[in-house]
N, C-alpha and C positions, 0 to 999 in steps of 0.2 A: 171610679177608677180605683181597681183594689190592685193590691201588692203582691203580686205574684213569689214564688218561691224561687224563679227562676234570676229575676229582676232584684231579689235580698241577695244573693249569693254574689250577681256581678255587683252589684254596690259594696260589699263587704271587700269582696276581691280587690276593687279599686282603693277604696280605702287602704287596705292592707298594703297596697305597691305603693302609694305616696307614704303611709309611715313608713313603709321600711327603708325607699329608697330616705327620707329624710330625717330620722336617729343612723340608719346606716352611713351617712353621708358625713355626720357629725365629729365619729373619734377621728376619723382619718385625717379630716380638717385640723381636728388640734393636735393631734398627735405628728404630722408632719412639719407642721408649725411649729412648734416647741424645737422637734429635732434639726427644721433648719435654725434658727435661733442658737441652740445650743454650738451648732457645728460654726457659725459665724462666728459667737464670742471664743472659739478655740480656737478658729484659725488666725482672729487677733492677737491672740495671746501666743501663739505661735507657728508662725508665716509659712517656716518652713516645711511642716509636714500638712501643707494645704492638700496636696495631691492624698492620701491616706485619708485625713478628713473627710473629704470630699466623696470619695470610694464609699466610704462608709456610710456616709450618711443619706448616699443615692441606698443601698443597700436596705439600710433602715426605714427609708420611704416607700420603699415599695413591697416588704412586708406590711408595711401601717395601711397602704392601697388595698392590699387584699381584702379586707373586711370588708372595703367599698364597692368592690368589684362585688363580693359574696350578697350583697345585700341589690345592689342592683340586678345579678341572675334570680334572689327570690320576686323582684319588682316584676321581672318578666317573663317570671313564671304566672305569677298570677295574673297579670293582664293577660296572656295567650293562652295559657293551656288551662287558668277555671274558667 
């Protein structure tokens, strides 16, 4: 049973979509983490400008998603089109 070149390429490719989807998947996790955190201990500290907070920190999450989003189109690139 010998290893074709065709058979390295899709092993490699597979490989490549679970790292990427899973360091891809990593900042976004701590990175939204942290910013709801942050945005909790503010809006303890002051209640009233919850609504602005809160604005904000949807804002900032979903810039932090994009890397996640980016790294899951390389995911499925490689699994479909190599």
């Amino acid at each position: 049973m010998a290893i074709e070149g065709a058979h390295l390429v899709q092993a490699a490719a597979l490989l490549g979509a679970g790292l990427s989807m899973g360091l891809g998947a990593i900042g976004p996790g701590v990175g939204e983490g942290l910013v709801a955190s942050k945005a909790c201990e503010a809006i303890g500290r002051n209640p009233g400008e919850a609504g602005l907070l809160t604005r904000t920190m949807l804002v900032g999450q979903a810039v932090s998603e994009s890397t996640g989003i980016y790294a899951l189109v390389i995911a499925l690139l490689l699994l479909f089109v190599v």
